[in-house]
Residue, then its C-alpha position, 0 to 999 in steps of 0.5 A: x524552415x518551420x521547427x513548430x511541429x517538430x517541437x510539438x512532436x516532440x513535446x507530445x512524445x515526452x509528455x506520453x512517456x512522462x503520463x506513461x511512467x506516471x501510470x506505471x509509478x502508480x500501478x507499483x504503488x497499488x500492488x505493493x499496497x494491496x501486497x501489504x495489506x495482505x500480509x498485516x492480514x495474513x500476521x493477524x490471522x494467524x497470530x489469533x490462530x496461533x494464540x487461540x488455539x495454543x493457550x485457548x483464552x480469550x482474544x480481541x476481535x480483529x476490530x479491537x486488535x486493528x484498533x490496538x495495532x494502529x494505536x501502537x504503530x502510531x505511537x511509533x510515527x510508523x503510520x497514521x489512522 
């Protein structure tokens, strides 16, 4: 009795659920990424809506707020830019 392409069979249907749920894990990963981003979006945005059209003083370009947020979220070893 040959067991080699049983095995083989076999090792390729678990290397297709390994790739499978790789894929998936990735997917996961950029949505929850894309979903975040979005929202630091949305917080910025508003924040300067709010402030701006509250106190009417003047505001940092996103550019220099990005640049402010990630130096501070660094400081805290939240994040690296």
């Amino acid at each position: 009795m040959n067991i080699e392409p049983q095995t083989t069979n076999l090792t390729n249907d678990i290397k297709n659920l390994i790739t499978t749920s790789q894929e998936k894990a990735i997917r996961a990963v950029d949505y929850q990424r894309v979903l975040l981003y979005w929202h630091i979006g949305q917080r910025i945005l508003n924040n300067q809506t709010i402030l701006a059209s509250k106190y009417q003083l003047y505001l940092p370009s996103e550019e220099e707020l990005v640049k402010e947020l990630c130096k501070e979220l660094q400081e805290m070893k939240i994040i690296t830019c």
